[in-house]
C-alpha positions in Angstrom: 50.8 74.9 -61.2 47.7 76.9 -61.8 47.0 79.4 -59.4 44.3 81.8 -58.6 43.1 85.5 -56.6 41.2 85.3 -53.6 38.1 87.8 -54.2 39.1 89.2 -50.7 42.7 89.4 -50.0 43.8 90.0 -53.2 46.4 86.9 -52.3 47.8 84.8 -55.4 47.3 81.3 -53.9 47.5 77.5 -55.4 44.4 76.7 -56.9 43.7 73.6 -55.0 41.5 72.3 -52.1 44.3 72.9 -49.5 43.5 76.8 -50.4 40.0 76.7 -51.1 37.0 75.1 -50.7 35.6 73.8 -53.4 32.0 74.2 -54.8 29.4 72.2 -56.8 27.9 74.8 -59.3 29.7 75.8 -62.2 32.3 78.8 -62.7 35.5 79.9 -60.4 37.0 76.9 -62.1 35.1 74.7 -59.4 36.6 76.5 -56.4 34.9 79.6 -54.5 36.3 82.8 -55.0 37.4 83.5 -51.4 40.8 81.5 -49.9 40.3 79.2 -47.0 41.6 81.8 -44.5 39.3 84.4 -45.9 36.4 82.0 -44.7 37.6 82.1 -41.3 39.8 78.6 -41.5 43.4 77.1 -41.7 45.1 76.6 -44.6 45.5 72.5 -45.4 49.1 71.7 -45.3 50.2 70.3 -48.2 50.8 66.3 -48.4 53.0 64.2 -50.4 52.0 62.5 -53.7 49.6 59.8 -53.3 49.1 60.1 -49.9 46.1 62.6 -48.1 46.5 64.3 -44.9 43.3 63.6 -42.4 41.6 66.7 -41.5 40.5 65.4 -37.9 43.4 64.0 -36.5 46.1 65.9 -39.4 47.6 62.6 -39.8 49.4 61.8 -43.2 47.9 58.7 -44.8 48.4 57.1 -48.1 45.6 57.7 -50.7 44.1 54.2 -50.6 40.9 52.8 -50.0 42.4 50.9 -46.6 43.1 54.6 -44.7 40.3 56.8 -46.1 36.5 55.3 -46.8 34.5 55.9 -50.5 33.1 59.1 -51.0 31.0 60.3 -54.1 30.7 64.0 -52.8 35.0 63.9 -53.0 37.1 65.0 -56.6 39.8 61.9 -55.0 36.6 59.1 -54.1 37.7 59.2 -50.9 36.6 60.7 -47.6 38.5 63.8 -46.2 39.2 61.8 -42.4 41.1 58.8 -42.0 39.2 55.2 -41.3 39.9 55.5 -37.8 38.4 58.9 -36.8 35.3 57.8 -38.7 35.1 54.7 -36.4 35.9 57.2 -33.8 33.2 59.4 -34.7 31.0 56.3 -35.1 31.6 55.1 -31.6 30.9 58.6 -29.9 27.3 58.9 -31.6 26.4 55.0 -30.5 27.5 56.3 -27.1 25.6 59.9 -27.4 22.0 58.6 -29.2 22.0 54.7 -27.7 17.6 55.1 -28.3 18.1 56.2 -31.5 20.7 53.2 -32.7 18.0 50.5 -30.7 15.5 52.0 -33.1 17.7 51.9 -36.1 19.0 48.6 -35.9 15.3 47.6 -35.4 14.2 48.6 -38.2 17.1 47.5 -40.2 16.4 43.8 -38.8 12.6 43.9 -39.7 13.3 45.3 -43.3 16.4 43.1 -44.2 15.8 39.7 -41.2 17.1 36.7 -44.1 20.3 38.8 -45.1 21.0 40.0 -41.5 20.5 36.5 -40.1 23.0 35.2 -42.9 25.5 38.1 -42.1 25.1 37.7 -38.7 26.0 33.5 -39.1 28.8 33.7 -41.2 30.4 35.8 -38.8 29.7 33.9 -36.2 31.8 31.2 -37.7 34.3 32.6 -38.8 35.0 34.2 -35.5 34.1 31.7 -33.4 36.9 31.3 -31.1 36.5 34.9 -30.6 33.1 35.5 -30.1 33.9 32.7 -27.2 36.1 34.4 -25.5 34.3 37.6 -25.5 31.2 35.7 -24.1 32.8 33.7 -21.2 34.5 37.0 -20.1 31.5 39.2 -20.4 29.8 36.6 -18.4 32.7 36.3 -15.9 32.7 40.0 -15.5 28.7 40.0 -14.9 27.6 36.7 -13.0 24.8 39.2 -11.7 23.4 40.0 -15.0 23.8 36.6 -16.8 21.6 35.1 -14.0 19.2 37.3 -14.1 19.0 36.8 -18.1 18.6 33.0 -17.8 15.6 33.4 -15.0 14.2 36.3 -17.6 14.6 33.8 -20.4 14.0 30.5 -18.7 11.6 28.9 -22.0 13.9 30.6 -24.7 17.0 28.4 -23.2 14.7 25.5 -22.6 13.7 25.7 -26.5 16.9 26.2 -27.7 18.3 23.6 -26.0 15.8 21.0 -26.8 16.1 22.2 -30.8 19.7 22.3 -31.0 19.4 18.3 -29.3 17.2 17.5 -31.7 19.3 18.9 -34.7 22.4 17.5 -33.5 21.8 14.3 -31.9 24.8 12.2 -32.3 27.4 15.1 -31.5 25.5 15.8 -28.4 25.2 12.1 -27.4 29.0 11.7 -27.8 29.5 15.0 -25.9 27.3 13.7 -23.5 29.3 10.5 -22.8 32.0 12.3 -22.7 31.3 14.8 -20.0 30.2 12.0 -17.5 33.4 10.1 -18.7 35.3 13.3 -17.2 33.0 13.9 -14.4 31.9 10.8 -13.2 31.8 11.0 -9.4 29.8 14.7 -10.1 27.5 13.2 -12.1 26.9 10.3 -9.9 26.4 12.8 -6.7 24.2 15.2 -8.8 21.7 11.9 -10.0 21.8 10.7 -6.2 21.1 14.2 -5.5 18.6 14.6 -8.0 16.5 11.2 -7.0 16.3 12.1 -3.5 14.1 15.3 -4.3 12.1 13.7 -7.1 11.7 9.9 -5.6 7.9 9.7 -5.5 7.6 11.5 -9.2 9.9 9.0 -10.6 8.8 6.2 -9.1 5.6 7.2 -10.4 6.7 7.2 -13.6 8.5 4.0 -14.1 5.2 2.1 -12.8 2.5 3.9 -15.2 5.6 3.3 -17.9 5.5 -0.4 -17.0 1.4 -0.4 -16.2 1.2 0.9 -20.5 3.7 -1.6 -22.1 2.9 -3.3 -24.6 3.6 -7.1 -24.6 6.3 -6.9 -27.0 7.9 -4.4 -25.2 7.5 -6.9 -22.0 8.8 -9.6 -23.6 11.9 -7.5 -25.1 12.1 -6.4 -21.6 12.0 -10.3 -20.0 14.8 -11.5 -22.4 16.7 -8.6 -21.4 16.7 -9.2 -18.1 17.5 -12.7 -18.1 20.5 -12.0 -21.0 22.2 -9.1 -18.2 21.2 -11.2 -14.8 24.8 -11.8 -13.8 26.0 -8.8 -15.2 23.2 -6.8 -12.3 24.2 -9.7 -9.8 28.1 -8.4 -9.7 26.9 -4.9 -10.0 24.8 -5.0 -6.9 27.5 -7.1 -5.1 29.9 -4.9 -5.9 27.7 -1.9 -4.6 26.9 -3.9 -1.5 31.0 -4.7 -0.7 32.2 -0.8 -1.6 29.7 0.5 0.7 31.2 -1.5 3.5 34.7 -0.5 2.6 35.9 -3.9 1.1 37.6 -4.3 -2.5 34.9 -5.0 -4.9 37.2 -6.0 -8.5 35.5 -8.9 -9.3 34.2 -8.6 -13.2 31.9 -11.1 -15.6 34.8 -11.9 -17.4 36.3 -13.3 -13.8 32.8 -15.5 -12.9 32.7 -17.1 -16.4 36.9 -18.6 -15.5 35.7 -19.4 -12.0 32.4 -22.0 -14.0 35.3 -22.8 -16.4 37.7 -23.9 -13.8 34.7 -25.8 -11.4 33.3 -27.3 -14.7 29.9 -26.0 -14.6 29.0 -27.4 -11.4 28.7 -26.5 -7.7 32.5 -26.2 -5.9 31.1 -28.1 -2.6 28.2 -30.6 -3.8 29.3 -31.0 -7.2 25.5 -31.0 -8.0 25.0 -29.3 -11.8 22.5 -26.7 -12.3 21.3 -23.8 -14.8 21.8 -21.4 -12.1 24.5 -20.7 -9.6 25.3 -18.3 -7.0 28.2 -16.0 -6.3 29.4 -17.5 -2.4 32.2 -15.3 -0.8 34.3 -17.8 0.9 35.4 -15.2 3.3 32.7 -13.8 4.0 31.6 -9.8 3.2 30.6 -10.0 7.1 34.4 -11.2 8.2 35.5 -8.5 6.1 36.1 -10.3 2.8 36.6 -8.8 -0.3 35.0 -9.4 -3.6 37.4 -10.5 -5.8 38.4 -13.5 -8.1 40.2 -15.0 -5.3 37.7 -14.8 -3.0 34.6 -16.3 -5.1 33.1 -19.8 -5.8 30.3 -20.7 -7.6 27.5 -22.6 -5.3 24.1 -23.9 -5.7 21.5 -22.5 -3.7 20.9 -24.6 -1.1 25.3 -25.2 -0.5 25.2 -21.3 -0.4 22.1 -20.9 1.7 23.5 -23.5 4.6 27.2 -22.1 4.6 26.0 -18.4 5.0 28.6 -16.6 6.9 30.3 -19.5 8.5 34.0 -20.8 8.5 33.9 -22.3 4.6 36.1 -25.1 6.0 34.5 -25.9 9.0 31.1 -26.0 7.3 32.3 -28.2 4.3 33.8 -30.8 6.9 30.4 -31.6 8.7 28.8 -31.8 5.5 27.5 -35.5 4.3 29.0 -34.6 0.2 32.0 -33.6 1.7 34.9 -34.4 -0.6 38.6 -33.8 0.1 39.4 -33.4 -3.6 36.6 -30.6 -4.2 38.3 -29.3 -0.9 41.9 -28.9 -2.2 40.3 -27.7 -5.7 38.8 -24.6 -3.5 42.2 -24.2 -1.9 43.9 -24.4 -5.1 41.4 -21.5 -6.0 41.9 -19.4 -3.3 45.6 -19.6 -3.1 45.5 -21.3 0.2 47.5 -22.9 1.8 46.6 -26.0 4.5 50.0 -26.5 5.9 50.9 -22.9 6.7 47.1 -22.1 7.0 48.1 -18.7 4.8 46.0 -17.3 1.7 47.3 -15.0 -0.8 44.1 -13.1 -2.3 44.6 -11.6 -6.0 42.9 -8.8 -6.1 43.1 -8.5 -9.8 
């Protein structure tokens, strides 16, 4: 081991850094000529081979880029401290000089924005799950802050909303239909809600919408109308009978059997026409529901002079009355004469 005289204490010591300090200009054999102690300072304890002993927290690392940071200034590469009192260090002076970071990392953005912008994305997704959490906690934690940021930055959100839409229109769309899938009766409040304040705008709206069409547009509009009628009729009916606390089940799929099963023609005059009409033969009024059971197709006028009346009753007095389009309605309804019972399916 080669060894060496401190200049002041006359001491034989190791001639290493753990003794002396070492120094750039030439001579002394790269050390200085006074010991460690001499300088006013501790000797280094020595540390085993291949590792490095950290001279902030005097910790005993191994000598490997993963515990100690590059270093050109270094004979070893490698910084003196550890990783973790640099970071340490780091965190102190963010803490200490916050105006002086702001500035720094401004500048830094201005003088490198494409790279940073990169760096800054493919972290973001490949720490996405984190950088979640760490948002919807910060944002738990200040429900104070975060609203006043979203009145501050009202257009930013609006713009990056409306971009993002644009960019990703199918995944939002499915998202979309999802959320209202999940949320239906909130989403059907919130709309109700939402019409209430904003009737007259609306309404505005749809008629200069309909005042500017175009007659192909109109005439896409007409056959569009007239190919979804009876889908809107049970809709509305439906509406109508839920709103007075009746069951409302009855589907399209349940008026096209009913026309099937009274062969296209009206169940009391037998009369055929292009168009019939839904009749309740309980009526909503009497408390009947709106269900497969409970539904017979009608022509206008059969539907228009039974209104809410007793269906048999009215059908007796009637000058096309028929017993065998009477027992086919009873057959319908599941009712029976003789015991004067009906069994309604509400499915």
């Amino acid at each position: 081991m080669n060894t060496k005289i401190c200049s002041c204490c006359k001491r034989e010591l190791p001639l290493d850094s753990n003794h002396f300090y070492r120094q750039n200009r030439r001579g002394n054999n790269g050390f200085r000529s006074k010991c460690r102690e001499c300088l006013g300072y501790k000797f280094l304890p020595v540390a085993k081979e291949g590792c490095q002993i950290c001279v902030k927290c005097g910790e005993e690392l191994p000598l490997t880029k993963e515990f100690y940071s590059p270093s050109k200034s270094t004979y070893t590469g490698l910084l003196r401290s550890c990783r973790e009192c640099q970071r340490q260090k780091s965190r102190e002076w963010k803490i200490n000089n916050p105006d002086k970071l702001k500035e720094y990392d401004k500048r830094r953005w201005e003088e490198n924005k494409e790279s940073e912008t990169a760096r800054f994305r493919t972290y973001y997704y490949n720490n996405h799950d984190k950088n979640k959490k760490r948002v919807i906690e910060y944002c738990r934690n200040n429900p104070e802050k975060k609203k006043l940021w979203r009145i501050n930055n009202a257009e930013k959100i609006c713009a990056s909303y409306k971009k993002y839409r644009e960019n990703n229109r199918e995944k939002y769309l499915s998202s979309l239909k999802r959320y209202r899938e999940k949320n239906k009766d909130r989403f059907s409040a919130y709309r109700k809600i939402y019409y209430d304040k904003n009737k007259h705008e609306l309404n505005a709206k749809k008629r200069e919408k309909t005042a500017n069409m175009t007659e192909e547009e109109r005439l896409k509009r007409r056959d569009y109308s007239n190919r979804t009628r009876e889908k809107r009729r049970i809709y509305t009916v439906r509406y109508r009978t839920l709103k007075k606390n009746q069951i409302a089940t009855f589907t399209q799929e349940d008026w096209q059997e009913v026309m099937l099963y009274f062969g296209n023609s009206c169940a009391y005059c037998g009369s055929e026409a292009d168009r019939f009409e839904q009749d309740h033969v309980i009526p909503v009024s009497k408390n009947g529901s709106y269900v497969r059971s409970n539904i017979v197709p009608a022509c206008k006028s059969c539907n228009a002079s039974k209104s809410n009346s007793d269906m048999r009753e009215w059908f007796s007095g009637q000058q096309f009355f028929c017993e065998k389009r009477l027992s086919k309605v009873f057959k319908w309804i599941n009712y029976n004469p003789k015991t004067k019972t009906q069994q309604l399916t509400l499915f």
